[in-house]
N, C-alpha and C positions, 0 to 999 in steps of 0.2 A: 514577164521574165523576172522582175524582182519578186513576183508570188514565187514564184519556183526554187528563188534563191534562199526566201524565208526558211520558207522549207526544208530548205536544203541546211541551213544552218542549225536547226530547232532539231533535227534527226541528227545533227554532226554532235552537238552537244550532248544529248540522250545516250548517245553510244560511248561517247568519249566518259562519262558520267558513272556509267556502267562499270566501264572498263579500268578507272582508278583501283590501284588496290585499297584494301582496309587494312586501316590501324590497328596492326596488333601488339603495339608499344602502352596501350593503354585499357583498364579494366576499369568502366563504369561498373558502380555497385548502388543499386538504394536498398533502404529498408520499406519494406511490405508493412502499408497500412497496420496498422492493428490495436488493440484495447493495451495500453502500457503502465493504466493505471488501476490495480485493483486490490480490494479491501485483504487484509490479514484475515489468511485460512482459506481463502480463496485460490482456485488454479487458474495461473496464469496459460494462456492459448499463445505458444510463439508464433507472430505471422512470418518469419522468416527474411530473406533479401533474398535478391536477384541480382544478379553479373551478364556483363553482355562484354563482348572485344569485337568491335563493329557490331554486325549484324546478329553475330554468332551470340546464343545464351550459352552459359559457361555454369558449371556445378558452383554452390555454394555450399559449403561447410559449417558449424557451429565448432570454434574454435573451444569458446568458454562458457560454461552459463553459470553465475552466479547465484540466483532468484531463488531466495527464500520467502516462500510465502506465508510461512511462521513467523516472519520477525519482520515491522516495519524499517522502513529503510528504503533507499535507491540502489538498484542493484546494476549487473551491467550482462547481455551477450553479445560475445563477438563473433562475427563472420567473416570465414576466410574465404578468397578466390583466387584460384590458380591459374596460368594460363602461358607454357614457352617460359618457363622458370621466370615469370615475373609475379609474384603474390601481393594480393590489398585485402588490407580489412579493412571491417564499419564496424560502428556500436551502436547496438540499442538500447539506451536507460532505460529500465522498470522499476516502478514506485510502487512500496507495498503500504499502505497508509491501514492507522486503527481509528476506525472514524464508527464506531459503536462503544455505545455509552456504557459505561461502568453500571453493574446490578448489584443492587445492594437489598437487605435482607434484614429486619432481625432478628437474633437468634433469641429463641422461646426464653423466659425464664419469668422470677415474680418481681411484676412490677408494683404490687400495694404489698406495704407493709405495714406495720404496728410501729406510732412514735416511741424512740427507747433501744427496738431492735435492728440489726443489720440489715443491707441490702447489697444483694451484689449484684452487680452489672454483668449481663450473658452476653451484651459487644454486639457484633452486625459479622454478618457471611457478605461476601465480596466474591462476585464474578466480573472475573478484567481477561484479557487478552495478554495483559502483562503481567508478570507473577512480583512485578514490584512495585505495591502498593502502600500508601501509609495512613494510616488510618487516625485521625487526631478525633479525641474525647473533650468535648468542650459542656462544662456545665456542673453540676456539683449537688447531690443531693444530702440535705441536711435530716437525718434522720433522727434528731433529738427535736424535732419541731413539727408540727402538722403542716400539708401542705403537697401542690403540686410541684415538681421539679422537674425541670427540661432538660434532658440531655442529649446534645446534637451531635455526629457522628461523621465528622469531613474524612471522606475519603480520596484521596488523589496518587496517579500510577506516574509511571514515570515518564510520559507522554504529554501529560500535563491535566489529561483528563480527572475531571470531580466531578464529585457526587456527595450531597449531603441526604441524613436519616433523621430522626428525631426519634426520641423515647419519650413519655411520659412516666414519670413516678410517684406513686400518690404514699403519702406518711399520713395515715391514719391515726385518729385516738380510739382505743379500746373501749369507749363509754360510749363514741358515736353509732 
């Protein structure tokens, strides 16, 4: 008789369990997995969210999207869910990061010259991600003297990233 009863209790529960209504006072939302962090010039893949009001999945909306993937930085989208005129959003941060190195180059020109005459400096080409770069000229070629001269070429963007070049310039004598 108390098997019976068990029973009888564990099926009273199940049904009554059933039978509760669902909360539709409240809109669970997560964000969907996904890649949030990706290099500059790259396309970001939105994995989106999900909303549920009990059981039920309920639409989700992209309210905002900020994401530029030209320009480092954290960006933001939001998602709306609706649901019996109650609304919730989420955010999901996206990081555009410039994590490629600065290319530096130099530009063609005459590195030997005759002790006596001019030299001029043709400078370094610079490929960045960011168009604000500064370029500092460290070194000094003395062209009343014979002799190698170094001239080093720091380049740094606004990001923080550098890069250094070097030049050699040779001041010859016309009897050598």
């Amino acid at each position: 008789m108390l098997h019976k009863l068990s029973l009888l209790l564990v099926a009273l529960t199940v049904t009554l369990r059933a039978c509760l209504p669902e909360d539709t006072t409240v809109i669970e939302m997560e964000i969907n997995p996904g890649v949030d962090t990706i290099l500059i010039g790259e396309t970001h893949d939105d994995a989106g969210a999900t909303a549920q009001v009990g059981e039920r999945t309920i639409s989700v909306t992209v309210l905002e999207n900020t994401v530029d993937s030209d320009t480092p930085g954290v960006y933001e989208i939001v998602y709306r869910a609706r649901y019996n005129g109650i609304t919730t959003t989420i955010v999901r941060k996206v990081e555009v990061v410039d994590e490629r190195p600065l290319s530096l180059a130099l530009r063609p020109g005459v590195d030997t010259v005759l002790v006596g005459t001019s030299w001029t400096d043709a400078g370094v080409d610079v490929l960045s991600n960011d168009e604000n770069v500064s370029i500092e000229t460290v070194g000094h070629v003395d062209t009343d003297a014979v002799g190698v001269y170094v001239i080093t070429y720091i380049v740094t963007d606004a990001l923080g990233n550098e890069d250094r070049l070097t030049r050699k310039v040779h001041v010859i004598d016309n009897a050598e």
